[in-house]
Structures are given as C-alpha cells and as structure tokens.
C-alpha positions in Angstrom: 81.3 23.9 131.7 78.7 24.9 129.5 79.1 27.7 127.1 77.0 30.1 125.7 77.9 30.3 121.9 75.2 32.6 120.2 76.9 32.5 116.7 76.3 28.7 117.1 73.5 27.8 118.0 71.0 26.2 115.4 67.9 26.4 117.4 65.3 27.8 114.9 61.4 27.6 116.4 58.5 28.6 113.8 57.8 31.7 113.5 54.2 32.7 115.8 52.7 33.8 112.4 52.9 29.9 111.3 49.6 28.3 111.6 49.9 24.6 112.4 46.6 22.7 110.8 45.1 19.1 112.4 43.4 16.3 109.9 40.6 15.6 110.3 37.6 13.7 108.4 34.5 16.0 107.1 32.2 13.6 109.3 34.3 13.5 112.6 33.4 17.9 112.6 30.5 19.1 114.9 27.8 21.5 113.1 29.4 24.9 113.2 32.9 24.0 113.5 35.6 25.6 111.2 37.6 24.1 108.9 40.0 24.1 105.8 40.6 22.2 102.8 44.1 22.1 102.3 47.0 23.0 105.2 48.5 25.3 102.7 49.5 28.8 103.7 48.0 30.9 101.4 44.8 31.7 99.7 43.0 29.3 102.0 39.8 29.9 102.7 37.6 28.5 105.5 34.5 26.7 105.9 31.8 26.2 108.6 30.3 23.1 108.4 26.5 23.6 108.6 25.1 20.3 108.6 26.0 16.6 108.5 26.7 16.6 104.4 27.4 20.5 103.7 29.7 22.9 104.4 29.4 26.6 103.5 32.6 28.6 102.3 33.0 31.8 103.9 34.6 33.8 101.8 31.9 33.5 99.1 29.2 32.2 101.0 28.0 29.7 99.1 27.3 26.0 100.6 28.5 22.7 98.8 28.2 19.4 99.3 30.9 17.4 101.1 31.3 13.2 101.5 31.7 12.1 104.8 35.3 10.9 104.1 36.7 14.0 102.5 40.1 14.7 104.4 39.8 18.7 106.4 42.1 20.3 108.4 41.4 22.7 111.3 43.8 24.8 113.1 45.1 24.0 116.7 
C-alpha cells in the first residue's frame, strides 16, 4: 500500500518565478522577435532584433551590430 509520507518526499519543481531560456542562433530569429544574450538570471537585458544583422537593446535603446552565428536565447 502506498503511503503518503510528506516529511519525505523530495519532489522540488522550480519555482514559477524561474524563467527557463531556449538557444538559439542570432540568424535563425524573425525581425521583431525578442531575445537575450546570456540565460543568466539577473541584470539581463533584452533585445529586439530589427533587421537581419542588428539588434537593438531595450533598456538603452541603442542598436548594435550582431554576426549571424552569435549564440541568443529567448524565453519559452
């Protein structure tokens, strides 16, 4: 018979605060899509992609140039 042992159990899910991030590459984003530059907690900012090269950071709002193969995250 099964038993219900509270003092026991180990079952620990994330809290729903924790953000859970996705890789991608800078090139595989559409135009307008989010997207962050480490999966850090923290002072993370985001970034909108605004065209096939740049990317503008949001906090500051100031655009900069990206290479196709620089590793972003996005949240899911």
């Amino acid at each position: 018979m099964a038993r219900n042992d509270q003092a026991n159990d180990r079952y620990n899910p994330p809290g729903n605060l924790s953000h859970d991030f996705e890789e991608f590459w800078f090139n595989d984003l559409e135009i307008n899509e989010l997207f962050w530059q480490t999966n850090q907690p923290g002072d993370n900012i985001p970034w909108r992609k605004i065209s096939t090269t740049q990317g503008m950071n949001l906090k500051t709002q100031t655009t900069h140039n990206f290479n196709p193969k620089t590793k972003v995250w996005q949240k899911v």
